[in-house]
N, C-alpha and C positions, 0 to 999 in steps of 0.2 A: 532579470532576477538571477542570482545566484546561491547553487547548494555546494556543499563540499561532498565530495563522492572518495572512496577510495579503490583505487586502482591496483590492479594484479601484482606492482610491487609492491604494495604495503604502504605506501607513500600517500599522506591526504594530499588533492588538492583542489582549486578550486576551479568551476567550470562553468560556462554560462549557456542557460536552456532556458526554453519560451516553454509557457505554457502550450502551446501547439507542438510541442517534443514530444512535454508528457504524455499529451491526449492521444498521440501517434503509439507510443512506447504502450501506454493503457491499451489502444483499442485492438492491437497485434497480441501483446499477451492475452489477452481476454477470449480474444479470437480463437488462441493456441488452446486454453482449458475446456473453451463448450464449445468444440467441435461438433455438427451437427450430420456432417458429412459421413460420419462412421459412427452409426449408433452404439457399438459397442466402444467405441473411445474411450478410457478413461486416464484423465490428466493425471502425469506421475508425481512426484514429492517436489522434482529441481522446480517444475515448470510453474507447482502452484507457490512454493518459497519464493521464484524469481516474481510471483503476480502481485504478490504482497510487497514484496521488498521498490516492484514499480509504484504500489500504491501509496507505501509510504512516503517515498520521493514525491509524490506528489502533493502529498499531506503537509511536507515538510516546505515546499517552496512556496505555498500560498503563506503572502505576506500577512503579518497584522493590518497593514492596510486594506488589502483586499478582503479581508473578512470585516475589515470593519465599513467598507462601502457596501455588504448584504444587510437588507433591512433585518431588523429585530425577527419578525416571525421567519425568516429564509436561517437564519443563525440559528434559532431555536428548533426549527424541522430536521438541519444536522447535525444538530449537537443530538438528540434524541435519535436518529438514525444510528449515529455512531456510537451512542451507551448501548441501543438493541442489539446491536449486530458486535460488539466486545462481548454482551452478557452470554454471546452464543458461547463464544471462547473458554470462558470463565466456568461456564457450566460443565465442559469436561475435566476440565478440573486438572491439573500437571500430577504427574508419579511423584508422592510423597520418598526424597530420598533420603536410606539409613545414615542416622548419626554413628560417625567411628568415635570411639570416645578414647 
């Protein structure tokens, strides 16, 4: 499979990753934000922005194929997973910014 990623010069291009990258790449950042080892840990702004931005990458390389090999009810359990877990987002709601007129 292949995603397009963009690199430190600014330059897209394309690059080729297995699902077992991603799942490596997920299960180290995940690791890095609920640390368990130091109760007081709290994951900072880069590390949870970098957990998303791996998660969408991975959001992004499941094919139409491979979702269309999940049966009906597996498709249905995340698509509803993932409306719940956006509505969390959505509920804080972005800073209304001033119109310059």
């Amino acid at each position: 499979m292949k995603i397009s990623k963009w690199v430190d010069m600014g330059q897209e291009v394309e690059i080729e990753i297995g699902m077992e990258d991603i799942r490596y790449a997920l299960a180290e950042t995940f690791g890095r934000i609920t640390r368990t080892d130091l109760p007081e840990f709290q994951a900072n702004r880069a590390e949870i922005s970098m957990a998303f931005s791996q998660i969408a990458d991975f959001l992004r390389a499941v094919t139409d194929r491979q979702i269309d090999m999940l049966t009906h009810d597996a498709r249905r359990i995340i698509e509803q997973f993932l409306v719940e877990q956006s509505k969390r987002y959505v509920a804080r709601g972005l800073p209304v910014e001033s119109k310059k007129s």
